[in-house]
N, C-alpha and C positions, 0 to 999 in steps of 0.2 A: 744585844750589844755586849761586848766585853771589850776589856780595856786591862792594863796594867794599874797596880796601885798609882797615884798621882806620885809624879817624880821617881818613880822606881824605874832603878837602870837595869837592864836584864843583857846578859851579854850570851846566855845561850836559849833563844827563843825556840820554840818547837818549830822542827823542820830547815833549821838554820845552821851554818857549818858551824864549826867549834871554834871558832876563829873570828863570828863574828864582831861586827865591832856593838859597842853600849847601845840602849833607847832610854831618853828617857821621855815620859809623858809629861808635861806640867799642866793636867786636868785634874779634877777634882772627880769624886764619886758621883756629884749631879751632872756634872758632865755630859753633853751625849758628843761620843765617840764611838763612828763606826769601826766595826772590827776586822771591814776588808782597810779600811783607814793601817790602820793596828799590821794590820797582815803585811801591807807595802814597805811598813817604817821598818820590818823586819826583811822584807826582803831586799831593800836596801843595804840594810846592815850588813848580810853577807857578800856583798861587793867588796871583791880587790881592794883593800888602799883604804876600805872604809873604816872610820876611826870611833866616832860618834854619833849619834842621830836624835835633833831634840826634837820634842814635838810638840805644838803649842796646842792650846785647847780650844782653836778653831781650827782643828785637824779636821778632813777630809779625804777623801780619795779624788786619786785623780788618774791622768792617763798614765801608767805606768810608772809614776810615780806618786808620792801624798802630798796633797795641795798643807799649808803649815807646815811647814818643817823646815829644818836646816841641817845641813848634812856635812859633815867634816870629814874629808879624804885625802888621801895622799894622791891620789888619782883624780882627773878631771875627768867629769863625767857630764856633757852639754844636756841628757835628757833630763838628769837632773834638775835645771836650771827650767827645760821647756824651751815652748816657742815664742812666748810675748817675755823676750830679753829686756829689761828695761822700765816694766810695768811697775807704778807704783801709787800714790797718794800725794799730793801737795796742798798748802791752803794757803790761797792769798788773801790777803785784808782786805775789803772791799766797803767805801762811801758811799751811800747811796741816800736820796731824802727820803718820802713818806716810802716804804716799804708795803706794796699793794700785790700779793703771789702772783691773781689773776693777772694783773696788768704787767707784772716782769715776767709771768711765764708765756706773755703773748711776744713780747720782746727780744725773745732767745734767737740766737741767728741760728742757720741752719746747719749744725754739725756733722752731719753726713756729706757734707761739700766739702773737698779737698782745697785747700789755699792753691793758689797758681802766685806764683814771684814774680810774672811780667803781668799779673792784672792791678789794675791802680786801686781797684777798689778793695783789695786785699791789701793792700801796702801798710794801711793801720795797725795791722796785727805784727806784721813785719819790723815797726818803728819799734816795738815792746821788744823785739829779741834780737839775740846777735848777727853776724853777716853768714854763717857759717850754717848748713844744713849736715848734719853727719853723714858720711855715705854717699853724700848725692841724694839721697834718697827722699824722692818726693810725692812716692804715694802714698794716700790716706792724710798728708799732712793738714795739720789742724782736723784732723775729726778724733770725735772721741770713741769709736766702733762700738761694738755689740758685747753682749755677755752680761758680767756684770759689772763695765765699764759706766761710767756716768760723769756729771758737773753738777755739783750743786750750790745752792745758793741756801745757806742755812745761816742760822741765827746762834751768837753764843748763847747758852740758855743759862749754864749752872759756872758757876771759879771754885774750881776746889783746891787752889793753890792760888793764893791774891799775888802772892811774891811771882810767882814762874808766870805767871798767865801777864803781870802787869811787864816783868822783861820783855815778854814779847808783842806787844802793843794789845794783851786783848783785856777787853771787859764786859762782864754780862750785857747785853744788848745790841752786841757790833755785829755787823754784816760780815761774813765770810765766803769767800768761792771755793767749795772743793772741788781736786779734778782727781779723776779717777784714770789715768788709760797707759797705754804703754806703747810700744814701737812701731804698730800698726804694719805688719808687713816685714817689717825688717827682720825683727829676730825669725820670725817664722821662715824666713827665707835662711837663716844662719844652719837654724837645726836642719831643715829639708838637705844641706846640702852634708852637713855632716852625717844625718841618719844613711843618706845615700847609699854613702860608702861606708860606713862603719855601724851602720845600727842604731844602736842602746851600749856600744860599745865606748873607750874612753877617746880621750881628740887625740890623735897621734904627736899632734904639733899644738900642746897647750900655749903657747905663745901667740901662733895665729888664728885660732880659737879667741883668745882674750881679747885677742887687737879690734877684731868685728864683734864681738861680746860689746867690750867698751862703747864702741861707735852706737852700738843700738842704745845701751843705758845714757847716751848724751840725747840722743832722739829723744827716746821718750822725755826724758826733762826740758828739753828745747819743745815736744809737744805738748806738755801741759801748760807752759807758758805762753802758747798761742793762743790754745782753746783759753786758757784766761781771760787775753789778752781780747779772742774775737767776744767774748761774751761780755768783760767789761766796757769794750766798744758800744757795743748794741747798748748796753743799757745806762749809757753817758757817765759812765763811771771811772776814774783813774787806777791803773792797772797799778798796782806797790808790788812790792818783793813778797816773793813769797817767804812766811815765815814758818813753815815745813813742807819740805819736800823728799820724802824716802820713798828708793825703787824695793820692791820686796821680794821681785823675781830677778838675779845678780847671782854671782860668783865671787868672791872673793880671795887672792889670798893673803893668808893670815896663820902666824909663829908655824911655815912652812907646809902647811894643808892649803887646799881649795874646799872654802868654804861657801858651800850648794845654799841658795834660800830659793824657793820655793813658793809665795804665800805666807813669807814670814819676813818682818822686816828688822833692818837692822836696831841693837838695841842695847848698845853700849855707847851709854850717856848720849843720847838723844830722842830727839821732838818728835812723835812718831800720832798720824791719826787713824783711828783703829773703827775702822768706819762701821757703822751699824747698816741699819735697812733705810729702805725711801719709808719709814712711817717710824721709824726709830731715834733716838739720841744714834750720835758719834761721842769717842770718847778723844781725846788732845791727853795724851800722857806723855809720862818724861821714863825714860826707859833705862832702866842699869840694869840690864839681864848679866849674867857671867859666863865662866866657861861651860858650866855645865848646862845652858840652855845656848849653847853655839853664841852666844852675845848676841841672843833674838826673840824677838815679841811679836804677838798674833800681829795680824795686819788688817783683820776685820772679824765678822761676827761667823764667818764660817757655813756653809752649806750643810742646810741639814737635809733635804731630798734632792734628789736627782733633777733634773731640768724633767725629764720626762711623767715623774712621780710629781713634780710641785702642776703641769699643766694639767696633768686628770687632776686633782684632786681641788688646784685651784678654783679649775671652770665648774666641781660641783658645791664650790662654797662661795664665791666673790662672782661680780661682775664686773664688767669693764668698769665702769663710772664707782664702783667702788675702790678701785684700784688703782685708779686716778685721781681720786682724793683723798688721804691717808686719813685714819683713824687721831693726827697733830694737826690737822689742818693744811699739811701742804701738798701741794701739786706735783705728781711725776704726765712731765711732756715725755709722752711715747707711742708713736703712730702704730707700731708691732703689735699688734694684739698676743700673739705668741708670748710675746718678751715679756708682757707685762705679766702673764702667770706666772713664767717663769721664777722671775724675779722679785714675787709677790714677797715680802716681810717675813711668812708663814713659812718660805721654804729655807730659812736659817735660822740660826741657832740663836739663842738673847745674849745679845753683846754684853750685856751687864752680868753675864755666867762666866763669859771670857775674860773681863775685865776683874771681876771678882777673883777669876784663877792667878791673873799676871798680878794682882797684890795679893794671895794667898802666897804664890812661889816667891817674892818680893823681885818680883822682875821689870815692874814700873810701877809709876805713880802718876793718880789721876789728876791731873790740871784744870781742865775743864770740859764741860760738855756743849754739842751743838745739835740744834733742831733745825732739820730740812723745811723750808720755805717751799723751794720749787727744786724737781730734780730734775736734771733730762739727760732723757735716754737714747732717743731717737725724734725727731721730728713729727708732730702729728701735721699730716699733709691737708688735712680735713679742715684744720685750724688756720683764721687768718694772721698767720705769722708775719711779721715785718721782716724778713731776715737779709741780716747785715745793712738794714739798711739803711740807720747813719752812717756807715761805709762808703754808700753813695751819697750823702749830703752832707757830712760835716767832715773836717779833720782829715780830709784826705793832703797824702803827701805830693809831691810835685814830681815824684819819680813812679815806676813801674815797678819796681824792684828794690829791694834792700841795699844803699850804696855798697860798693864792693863785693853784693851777693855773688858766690862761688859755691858749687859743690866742697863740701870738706874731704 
């Protein structure tokens, strides 16, 4: 592993034209930061137009570009951005009486089932959100897909900020839903068609670029509000506002750049959750990052093996049933066998390294922390789930469809 000092800006990297634009790293020397991670933020930097490149210390590599980062250019560049346009984090406050895992993790409705607008028994989820679908675009809607997409149902555990935590309704022992997912389909549809024709190259037409850019980023937020929406259903619970919601894969612009995130979410003066593992705290921070960290903060604890590196080595350490019950006592619902190595705890990095770097660079501040109850990932088919199905017996609306639903 190698890496730059923490926060050291380097403007002429080895192998990098003379011109390119600053890196800086905000990790610490414990840190683990891989060095192809390292190698991308630099080969980024020498892109046209490219100004600045921060890199947060849940840095990773990714497809051609570094998963963490935020990238400032005078040029728009869509691979930057990727294919899940839109993806982000939100958490809504959630009611609930005696809190029993195993009995709300049997409760989970099914999230690999796309919502339908003319089925009635979908219509619940539909009453929670506006008439408007972005796009038209109606598949995947209400699922949370695969990766390292998820929902969960976690507990505030620690307030390290009584003042910020009490603004926004929270207190050590309240139920919360996190949702994890992004466009499902859409953005990925956005870049397919810009790679097309132009590559890894910039959007010819940044305007019509943004316009479908945008649309995807109202998706994904209109989709986490569903998946909310169907899981606070299921488990007889009133759907509230959510009281964060940041996409961390966007575009931005901003004092005349397009400003690229990546895996890093926004972080000028704002509620951002920095999500740990299915066997970890999440951290709720309050974020004043600046110019020199693109005014952005990690978005989670960061990949430290490969998908392919975390299934060998998961399958010669864990087993299923170990990794379906977390070392905190809560539950990930995940039918995937695959998935579950994958996405084992083991294969990232300790959120609390990351969180310790974002108050070392003084880029946020911790508010409080939350422990996973039940995560879900996928559906276990094997399990007798109930799903959706107070949809069919309570609370249903009188229509098929959301009044006025329209494609947007």
């Amino acid at each position: 592993m190698s890496q730059l000092p923490a926060g050291q800006e380097a403007g002429q990297a080895s192998g990098t034209a003379k011109d390119s634009a600053t890196v800086a790293v905000f990790a610490s020397d414990a840190s683990w930061i891989e060095s192809d991670a390292l190698v991308q933020c630099h080969q980024v930097a020498a892109l046209d137009g490219m100004v600045h490149v921060a890199a947060m210390p849940d840095l990773h590599p990714g497809k051609g570009a570094p998963i963490g980062a935020a990238m400032a250019s005078t040029v728009l560049y869509p691979f930057l951005v990727g294919s899940d346009i839109g993806c982000g984090i939100a958490v809504f406050p959630l009611r609930l009486g005696r809190v029993v895992p195993d009995r709300l993790a049997a409760r989970f409705p099914d999230l690999d089932r796309p919502l339908d607008p003319g089925n009635e028994t979908d219509a619940p989820a539909f009453d929670a959100v506006g008439d408007d679908i972005p796009a038209g675009h109606l598949e995947g809607l209400g699922t949370v897909g695969r990766g390292n997409h998820f929902v969960e149902l976690a507990r505030v555990d620690t307030v390290e900020e009584p003042g910020h935590a009490g603004r926004l309704g929270l207190a050590a022992g309240d139920v919360v839903l996190l949702v994890h997912s992004g466009s499902r389909g859409l953005g990925e549809r956005i870049l397919r068609e810009h790679t097309a024709a132009h590559g890894a190259g910039p959007a010819p037409d940044p305007a019509a670029y943004l316009a479908a850019h945008d649309a995807a980023v109202r998706w994904g937020a209109l989709n986490r509000r569903l998946l909310a929406a169907r899981v606070a259903h299921a488990l007889g619970a009133e759907l509230a506002e959510p009281i964060v919601d940041q996409c961390h894969n966007l575009v931005e612009v901003r004092d005349g750049t397009y400003l690229h995130r990546k895996g890093a979410a926004p972080g000028d003066g704002r509620d951002v959750l920095v999500a740990g593992t299915r066997g970890t705290r999440s951290y709720l921070v309050a974020a004043h990052a600046g110019a020199r960290a693109n005014y952005s903060v990690a978005h989670g604890a960061g990949r430290k093996m490969s998908r392919a590196d975390a299934l060998r080595r998961g399958r010669a350490k864990h087993t299923v049933d170990e990794l379906r019950r977390t070392p905190v006592g809560s539950l990930v619902v995940c039918g995937d066998r695959q998935l579950l190595f994958e996405e084992a705890p083991t294969a990232y990095k300790r959120v609390e390294q990351v969180i310790g770097d974002l108050v070392a660079h003084d880029l946020a501040t911790p508010v409080a922390t939350t422990l996973p109850l039940v995560t879900y990932k996928t559906p276990d088919r094997a399990a007798p789930h109930r799903r959706d199905r107070r949809a069919g017996m309570t609370g249903r609306s009188s229509r098929g469809r959301p009044t006025g639903w329209r494609p947007a």
